[in-house]
C-alpha positions in Angstrom: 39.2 -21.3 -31.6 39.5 -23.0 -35.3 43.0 -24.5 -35.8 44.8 -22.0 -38.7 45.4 -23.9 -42.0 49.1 -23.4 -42.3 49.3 -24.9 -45.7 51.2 -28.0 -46.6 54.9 -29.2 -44.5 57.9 -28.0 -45.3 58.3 -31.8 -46.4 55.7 -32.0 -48.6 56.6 -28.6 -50.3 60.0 -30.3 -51.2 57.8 -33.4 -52.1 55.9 -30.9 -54.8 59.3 -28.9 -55.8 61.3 -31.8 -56.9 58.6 -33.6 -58.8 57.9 -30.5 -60.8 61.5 -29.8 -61.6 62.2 -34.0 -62.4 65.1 -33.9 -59.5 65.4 -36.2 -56.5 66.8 -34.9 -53.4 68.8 -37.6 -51.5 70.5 -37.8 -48.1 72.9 -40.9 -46.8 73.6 -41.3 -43.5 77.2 -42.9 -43.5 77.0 -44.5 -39.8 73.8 -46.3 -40.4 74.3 -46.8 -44.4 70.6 -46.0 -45.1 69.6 -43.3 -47.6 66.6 -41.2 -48.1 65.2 -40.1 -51.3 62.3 -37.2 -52.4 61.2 -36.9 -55.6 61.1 -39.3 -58.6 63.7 -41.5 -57.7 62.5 -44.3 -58.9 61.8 -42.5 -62.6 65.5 -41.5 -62.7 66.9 -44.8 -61.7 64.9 -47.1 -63.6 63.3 -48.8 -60.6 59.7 -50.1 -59.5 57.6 -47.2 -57.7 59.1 -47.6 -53.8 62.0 -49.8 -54.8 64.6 -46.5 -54.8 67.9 -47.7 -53.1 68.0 -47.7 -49.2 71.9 -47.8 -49.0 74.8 -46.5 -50.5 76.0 -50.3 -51.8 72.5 -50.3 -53.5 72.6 -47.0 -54.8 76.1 -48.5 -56.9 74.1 -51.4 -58.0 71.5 -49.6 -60.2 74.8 -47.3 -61.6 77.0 -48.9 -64.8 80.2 -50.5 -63.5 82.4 -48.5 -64.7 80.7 -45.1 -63.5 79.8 -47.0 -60.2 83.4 -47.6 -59.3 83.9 -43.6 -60.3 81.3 -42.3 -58.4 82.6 -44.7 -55.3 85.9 -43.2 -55.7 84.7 -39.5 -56.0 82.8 -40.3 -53.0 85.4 -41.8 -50.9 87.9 -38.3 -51.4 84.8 -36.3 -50.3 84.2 -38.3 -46.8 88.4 -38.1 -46.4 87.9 -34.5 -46.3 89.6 -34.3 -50.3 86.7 -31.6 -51.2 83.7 -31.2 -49.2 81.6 -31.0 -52.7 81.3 -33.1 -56.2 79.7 -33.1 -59.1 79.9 -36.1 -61.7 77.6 -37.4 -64.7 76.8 -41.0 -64.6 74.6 -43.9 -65.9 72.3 -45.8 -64.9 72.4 -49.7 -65.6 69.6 -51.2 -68.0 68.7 -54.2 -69.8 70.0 -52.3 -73.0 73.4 -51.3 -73.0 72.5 -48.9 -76.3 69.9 -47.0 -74.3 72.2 -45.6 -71.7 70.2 -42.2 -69.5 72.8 -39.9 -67.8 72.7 -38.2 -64.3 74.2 -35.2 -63.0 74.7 -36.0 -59.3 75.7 -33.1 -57.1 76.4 -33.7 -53.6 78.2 -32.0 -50.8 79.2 -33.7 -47.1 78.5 -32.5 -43.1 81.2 -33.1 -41.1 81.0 -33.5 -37.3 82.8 -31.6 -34.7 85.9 -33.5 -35.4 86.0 -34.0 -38.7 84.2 -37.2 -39.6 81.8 -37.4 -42.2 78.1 -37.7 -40.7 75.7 -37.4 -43.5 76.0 -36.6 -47.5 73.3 -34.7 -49.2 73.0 -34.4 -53.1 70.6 -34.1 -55.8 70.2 -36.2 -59.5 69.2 -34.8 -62.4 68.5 -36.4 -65.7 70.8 -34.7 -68.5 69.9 -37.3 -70.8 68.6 -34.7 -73.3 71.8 -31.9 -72.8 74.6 -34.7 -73.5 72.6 -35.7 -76.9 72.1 -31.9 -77.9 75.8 -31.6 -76.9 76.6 -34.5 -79.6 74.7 -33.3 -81.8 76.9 -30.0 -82.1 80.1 -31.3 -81.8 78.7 -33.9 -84.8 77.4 -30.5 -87.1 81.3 -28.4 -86.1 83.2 -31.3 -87.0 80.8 -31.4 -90.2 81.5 -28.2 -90.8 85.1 -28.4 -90.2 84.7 -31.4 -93.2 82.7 -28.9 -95.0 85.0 -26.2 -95.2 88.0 -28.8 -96.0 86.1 -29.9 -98.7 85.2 -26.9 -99.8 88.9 -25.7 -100.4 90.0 -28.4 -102.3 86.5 -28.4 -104.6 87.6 -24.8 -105.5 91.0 -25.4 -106.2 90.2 -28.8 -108.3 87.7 -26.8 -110.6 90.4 -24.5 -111.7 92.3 -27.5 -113.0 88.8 -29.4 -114.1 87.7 -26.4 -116.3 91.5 -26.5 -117.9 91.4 -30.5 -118.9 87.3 -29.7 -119.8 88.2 -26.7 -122.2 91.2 -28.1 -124.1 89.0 -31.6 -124.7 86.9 -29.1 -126.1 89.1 -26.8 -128.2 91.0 -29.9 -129.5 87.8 -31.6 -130.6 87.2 -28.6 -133.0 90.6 -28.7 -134.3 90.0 -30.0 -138.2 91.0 -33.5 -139.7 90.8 -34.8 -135.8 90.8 -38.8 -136.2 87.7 -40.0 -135.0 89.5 -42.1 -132.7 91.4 -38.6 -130.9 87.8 -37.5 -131.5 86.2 -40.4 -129.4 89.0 -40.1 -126.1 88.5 -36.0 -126.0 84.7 -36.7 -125.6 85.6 -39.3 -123.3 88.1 -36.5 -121.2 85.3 -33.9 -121.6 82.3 -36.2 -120.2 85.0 -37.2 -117.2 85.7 -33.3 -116.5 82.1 -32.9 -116.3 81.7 -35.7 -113.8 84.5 -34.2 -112.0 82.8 -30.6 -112.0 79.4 -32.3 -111.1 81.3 -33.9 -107.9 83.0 -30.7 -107.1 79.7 -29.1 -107.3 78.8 -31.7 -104.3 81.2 -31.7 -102.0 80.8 -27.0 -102.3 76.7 -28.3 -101.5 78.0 -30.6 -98.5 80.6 -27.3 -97.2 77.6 -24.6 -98.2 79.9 -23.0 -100.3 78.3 -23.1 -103.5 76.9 -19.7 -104.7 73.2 -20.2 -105.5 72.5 -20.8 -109.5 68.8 -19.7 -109.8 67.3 -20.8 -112.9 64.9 -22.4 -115.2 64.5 -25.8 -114.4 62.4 -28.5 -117.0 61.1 -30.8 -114.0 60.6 -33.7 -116.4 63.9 -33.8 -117.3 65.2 -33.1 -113.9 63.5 -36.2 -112.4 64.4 -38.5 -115.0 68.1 -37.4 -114.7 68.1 -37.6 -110.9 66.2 -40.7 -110.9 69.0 -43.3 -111.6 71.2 -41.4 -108.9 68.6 -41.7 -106.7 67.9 -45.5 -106.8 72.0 -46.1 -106.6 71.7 -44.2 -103.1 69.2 -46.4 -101.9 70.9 -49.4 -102.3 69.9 -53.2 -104.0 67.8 -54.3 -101.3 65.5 -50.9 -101.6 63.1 -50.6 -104.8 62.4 -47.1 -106.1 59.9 -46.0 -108.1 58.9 -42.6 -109.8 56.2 -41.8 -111.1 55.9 -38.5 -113.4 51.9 -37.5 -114.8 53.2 -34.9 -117.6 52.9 -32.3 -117.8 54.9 -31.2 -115.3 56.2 -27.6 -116.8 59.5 -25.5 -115.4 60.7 -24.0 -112.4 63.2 -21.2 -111.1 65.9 -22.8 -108.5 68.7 -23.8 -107.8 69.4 -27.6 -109.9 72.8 -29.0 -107.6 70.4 -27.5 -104.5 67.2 -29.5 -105.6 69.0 -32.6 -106.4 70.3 -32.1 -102.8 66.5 -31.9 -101.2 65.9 -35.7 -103.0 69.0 -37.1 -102.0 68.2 -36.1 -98.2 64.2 -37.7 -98.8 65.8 -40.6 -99.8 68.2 -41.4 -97.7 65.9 -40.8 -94.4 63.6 -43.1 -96.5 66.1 -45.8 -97.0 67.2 -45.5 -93.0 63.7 -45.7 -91.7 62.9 -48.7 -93.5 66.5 -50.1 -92.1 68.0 -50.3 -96.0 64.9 -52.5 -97.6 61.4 -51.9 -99.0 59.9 -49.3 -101.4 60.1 -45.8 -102.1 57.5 -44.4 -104.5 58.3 -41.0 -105.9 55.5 -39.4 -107.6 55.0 -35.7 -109.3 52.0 -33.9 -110.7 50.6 -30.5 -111.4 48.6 -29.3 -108.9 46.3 -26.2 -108.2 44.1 -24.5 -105.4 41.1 -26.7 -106.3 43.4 -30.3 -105.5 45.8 -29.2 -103.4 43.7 -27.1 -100.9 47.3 -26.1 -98.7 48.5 -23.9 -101.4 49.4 -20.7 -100.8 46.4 -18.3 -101.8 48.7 -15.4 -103.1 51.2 -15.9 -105.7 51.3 -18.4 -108.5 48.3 -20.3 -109.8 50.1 -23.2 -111.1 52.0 -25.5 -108.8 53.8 -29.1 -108.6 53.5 -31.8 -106.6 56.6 -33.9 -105.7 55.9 -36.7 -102.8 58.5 -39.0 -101.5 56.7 -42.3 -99.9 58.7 -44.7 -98.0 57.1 -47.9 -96.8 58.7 -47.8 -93.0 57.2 -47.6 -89.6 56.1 -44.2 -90.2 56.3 -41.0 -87.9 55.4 -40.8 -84.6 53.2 -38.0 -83.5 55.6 -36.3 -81.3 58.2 -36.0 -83.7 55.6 -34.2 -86.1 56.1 -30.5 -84.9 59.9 -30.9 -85.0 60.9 -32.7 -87.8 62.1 -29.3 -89.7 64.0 -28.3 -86.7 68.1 -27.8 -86.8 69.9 -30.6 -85.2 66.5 -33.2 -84.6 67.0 -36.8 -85.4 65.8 -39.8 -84.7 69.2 -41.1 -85.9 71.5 -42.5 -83.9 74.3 -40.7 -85.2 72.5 -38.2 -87.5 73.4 -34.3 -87.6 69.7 -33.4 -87.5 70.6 -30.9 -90.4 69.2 -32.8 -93.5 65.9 -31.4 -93.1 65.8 -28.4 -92.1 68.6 -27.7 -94.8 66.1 -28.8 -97.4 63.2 -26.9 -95.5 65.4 -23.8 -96.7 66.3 -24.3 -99.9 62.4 -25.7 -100.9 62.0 -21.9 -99.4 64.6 -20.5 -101.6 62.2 -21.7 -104.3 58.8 -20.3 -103.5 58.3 -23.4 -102.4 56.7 -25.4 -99.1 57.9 -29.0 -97.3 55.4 -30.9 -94.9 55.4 -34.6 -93.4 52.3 -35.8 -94.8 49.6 -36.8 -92.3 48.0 -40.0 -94.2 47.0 -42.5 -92.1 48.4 -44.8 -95.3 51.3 -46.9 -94.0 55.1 -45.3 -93.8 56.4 -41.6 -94.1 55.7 -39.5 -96.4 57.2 -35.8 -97.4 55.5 -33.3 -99.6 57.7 -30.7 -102.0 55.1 -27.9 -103.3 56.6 -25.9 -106.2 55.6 -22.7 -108.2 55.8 -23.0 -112.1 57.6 -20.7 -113.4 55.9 -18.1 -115.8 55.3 -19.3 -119.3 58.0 -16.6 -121.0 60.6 -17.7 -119.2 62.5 -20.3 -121.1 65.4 -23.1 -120.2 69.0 -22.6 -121.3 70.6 -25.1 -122.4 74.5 -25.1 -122.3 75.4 -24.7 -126.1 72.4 -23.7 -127.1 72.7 -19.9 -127.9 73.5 -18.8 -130.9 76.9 -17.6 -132.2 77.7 -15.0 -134.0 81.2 -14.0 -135.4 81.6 -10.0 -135.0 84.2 -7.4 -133.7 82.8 -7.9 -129.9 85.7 -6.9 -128.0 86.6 -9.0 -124.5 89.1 -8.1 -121.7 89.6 -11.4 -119.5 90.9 -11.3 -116.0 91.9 -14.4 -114.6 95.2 -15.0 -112.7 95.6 -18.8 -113.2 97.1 -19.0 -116.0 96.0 -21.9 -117.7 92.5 -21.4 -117.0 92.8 -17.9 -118.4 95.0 -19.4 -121.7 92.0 -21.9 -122.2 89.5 -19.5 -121.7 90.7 -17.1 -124.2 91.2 -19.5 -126.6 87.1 -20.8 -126.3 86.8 -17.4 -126.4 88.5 -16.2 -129.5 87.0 -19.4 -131.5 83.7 -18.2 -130.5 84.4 -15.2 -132.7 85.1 -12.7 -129.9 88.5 -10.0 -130.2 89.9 -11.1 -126.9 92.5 -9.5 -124.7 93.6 -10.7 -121.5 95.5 -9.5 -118.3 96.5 -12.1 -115.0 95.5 -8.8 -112.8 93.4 -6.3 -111.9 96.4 -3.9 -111.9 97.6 -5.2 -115.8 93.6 -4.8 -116.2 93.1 -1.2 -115.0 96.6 -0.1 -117.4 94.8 -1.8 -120.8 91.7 -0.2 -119.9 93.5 3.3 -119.5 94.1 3.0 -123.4 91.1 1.4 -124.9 87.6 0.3 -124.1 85.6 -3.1 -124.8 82.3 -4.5 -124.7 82.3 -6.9 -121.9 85.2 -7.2 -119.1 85.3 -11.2 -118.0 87.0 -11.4 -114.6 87.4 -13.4 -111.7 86.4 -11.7 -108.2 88.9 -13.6 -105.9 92.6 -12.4 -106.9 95.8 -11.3 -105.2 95.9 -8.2 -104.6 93.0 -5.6 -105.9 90.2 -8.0 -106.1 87.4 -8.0 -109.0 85.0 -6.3 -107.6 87.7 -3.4 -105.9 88.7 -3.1 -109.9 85.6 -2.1 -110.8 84.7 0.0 -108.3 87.9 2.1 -108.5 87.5 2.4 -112.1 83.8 3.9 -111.4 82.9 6.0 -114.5 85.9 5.0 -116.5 83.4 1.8 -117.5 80.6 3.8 -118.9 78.3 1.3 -120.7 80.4 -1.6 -120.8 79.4 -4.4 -119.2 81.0 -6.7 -116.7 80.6 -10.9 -116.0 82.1 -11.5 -112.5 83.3 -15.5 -112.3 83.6 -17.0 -108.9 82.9 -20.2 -106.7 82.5 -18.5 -103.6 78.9 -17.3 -102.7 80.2 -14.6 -100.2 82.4 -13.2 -103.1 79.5 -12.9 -105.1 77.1 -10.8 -102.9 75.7 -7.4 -104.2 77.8 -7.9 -107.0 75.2 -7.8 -109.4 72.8 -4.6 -107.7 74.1 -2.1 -110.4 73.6 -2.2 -114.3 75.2 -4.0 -116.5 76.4 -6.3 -113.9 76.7 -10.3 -114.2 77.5 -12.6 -112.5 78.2 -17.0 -113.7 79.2 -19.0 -110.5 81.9 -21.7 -111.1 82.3 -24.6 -112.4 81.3 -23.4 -115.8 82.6 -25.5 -119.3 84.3 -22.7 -121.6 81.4 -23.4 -124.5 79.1 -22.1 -121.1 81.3 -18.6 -120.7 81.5 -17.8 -124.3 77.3 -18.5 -124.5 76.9 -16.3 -121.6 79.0 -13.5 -123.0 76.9 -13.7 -126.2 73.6 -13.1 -124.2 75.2 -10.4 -122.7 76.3 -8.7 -125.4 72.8 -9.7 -127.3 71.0 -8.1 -124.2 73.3 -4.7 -124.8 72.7 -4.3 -128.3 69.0 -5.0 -128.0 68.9 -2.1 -125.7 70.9 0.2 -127.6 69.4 3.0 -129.6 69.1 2.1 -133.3 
């Protein structure tokens, strides 16, 4: 009769099992000291193929000191009877003391008829990759718990910015101002601007500041954020930028863009260790050069590459380079990336590594132009025009709501002002006006409450929410006649978007 094929041992189905799942199965025998291993020991341990530790003193010698005399301890209350089980994480020794590879050991102990420890029995796991992930989000909450720190005190230090801002800017059109008073209030304006531009920063690093679509010249973008770039990558790293013109305009956010080049460049500068060259180069591109453009939507694109003259990428970073919380960084977040991944996508826009065999790393931002009858607006530069325009304000600081009113009412606007919805919602009971300025986050009934209570009351009139906060400024704008200007804004900024607003109403008005 044939022999039956039974398959394969019981041992060598344990033999298959562990080296699929990357665990070793161990067993000590404490009277004779000798230990028995299955699976890749030697893998987790660091050891030559067959060299896996035949004793419990060896097993020590391949652990760091400090978790060897742990693990020794642990193991000494287990064969006392202190716990029949234990589970610890520990590290293996190496020639490199940075490169440190963790192991979950879990072991239990047989006891014999009296109570003596016979044999233990456990299992080691690398956890290597858990412990970093696990790094990584206790790095990103304690970010975040920076972020929204930082985010308070922006908010509250643009209320007092846009105060020192707007009287520099009232006083400077006082008449017979000395030049000299004339010089320092430009001085304090420029410095309330820088202020504003930092606060702006630090709202970007919390992701509290409320997206400010708009028309961006790309030209002049890069060669503003050019000189902030090269100071972030340091003396020993050379940056250049090169710009074919035309480039033409974009729709996007300015502060969020700035923030996608600061993250390029700063990987750039970290890959190459702090020295060598970063070229920055921009074009106009279409289908017929740039054959990964989207075939739907706009015709006209540009270019943007950042090229950094490090080691380059490896291939098996590639496919997860865009992923939250991937670095190569010893201490990076793993957010810079993908954060830019999304706000490039914001745009209309697309973000790749680029696969040139050409030395280094470098990243591709694809852009659509915007259409050619949109147009750029520049602070300052709409028109004013003196007239009976009436304005209720609504503001419940009260010196940004005094300096307000004042740009306000030199910009030729009839301005009335209230520090609350409730004051609001009594002047409005007796009279009506053009546009209603007010502030969404207030004690008490809220901007956007006040409106909607007052419903029809409104009519035609239309109504410029103001607010830093991006969750105070969703679906604010879904009806007519509704606008909305994030903060920080310069006073001579509010009283050119009221005139557009009220431009855009009597352009629609029946003649």
């Amino acid at each position: 009769m044939a022999s039956e094929d039974r398959g394969p041992s019981a041992q060598e189905r344990l033999r298959i099992v562990t080296s699929l799942s990357r665990t070793a199965v161990w067993e000590w025998d404490v009277a004779a000291d000798a230990m028995q291993w299955v699976g890749p020991a030697a893998e987790l341990l660091g050891v030559p193929d067959g060299a896996a530790p035949t004793s419990f003193g060896a097993f020590l010698q391949v652990l760091r000191g400090g978790d060897a005399d742990e693990f020794r301890r642990r193991i000494e209350r287990v064969l006392s009877g202190d716990g029949a089980e234990l589970e610890i994480e520990i590290r293996r020794a190496g020639p490199d003391d940075t490169a440190d590879r963790w192991l979950q050991c879990v072991a239990a102990a047989q006891f014999d008829a009296i109570g003596a420890a016979e044999r233990l029995t456990g299992t080691l796991v690398d956890v290597t990759s858990r412990r970093s992930l696990e790094a990584q989000l206790r790095q990103a909450q304690k970010m975040e718990s920076m972020g929204q720190l930082a985010g308070g005190v922006a908010h509250d230090f643009n209320n007092v910015l846009t105060v020192i801002r707007g009287e520099a800017q009232c006083a400077q059109r006082e008449p017979d101002v000395p030049e000299a008073v004339q010089h320092s209030l430009r001085n304090i304006e420029d410095a309330a601007g820088r202020g504003q531009q930092l606060t702006t920063q630090l709202l970007t690093f919390a992701r509290q500041q409320a997206l400010q679509i708009g028309i961006i010249d790309l030209e002049s973008f890069l060669a503003d954020v050019t000189p902030m770039l090269r100071r972030l990558a340091g003396e020993r790293v050379v940056l250049d930028a090169t710009i074919e013109r035309p480039l033409g305009q974009i729709r996007a956010d300015q502060s969020q863009l700035e923030q996608v080049f600061m993250n390029l460049v700063v990987n750039a500068k970290d890959a190459m260790d702090g020295a060598g060259t970063i070229k920055i180069h921009a074009t106009r591109v279409d289908h017929g050069t740039e054959p990964s453009l989207p075939r739907d939507g706009e015709e006209k694109w540009v270019r943007i590459s950042v090229r950094d003259s490090g080691p380059g990428i490896p291939p098996q970073h590639q496919e997860r380079l865009f992923d939250a919380f991937f670095t190569t960084k010893p201490r990076g977040t793993g957010l810079g990336l993908s954060t830019s991944f999304g706000i490039i996508a914001q745009s209309g826009g697309t973000i790749r590594a680029s696969e040139s065999p050409a030395p280094g790393a470098e990243f591709v931002v694809l852009l659509p132009c915007a259409t050619s009858n949109e147009r750029v607006v520049v602070p300052g530069s709409v028109k004013r025009q003196n007239g009976s325009s009436t304005i209720l304000l609504i503001e419940d600081e009260d010196m940004v709501r005094r300096v307000t009113q004042v740009a306000l009412e030199r910009a030729g606007y009839d301005v009335l002002s209230a520090p609350d919805a409730e004051s609001a919602m009594t002047i409005l009971e007796r009279r009506s006006f053009d546009l209603i300025i007010t502030d969404v986050g207030m004690p008490g009934i809220d901007g956007a409450t006040m409106t909607q209570q007052l419903g029809d009351q409104l009519g035609d009139t239309h109504v410029l929410y103001v607010s830093g906060r991006p969750e105070e400024s969703e679906g604010l704008t879904n009806g007519p006649r509704r606008h909305f200007l994030a903060k920080p804004f310069s006073p001579t900024a509010l009283a050119d978007r009221a005139r557009a607003i009220l431009d855009e109403q009597s352009s629609t008005e029946p003649a």
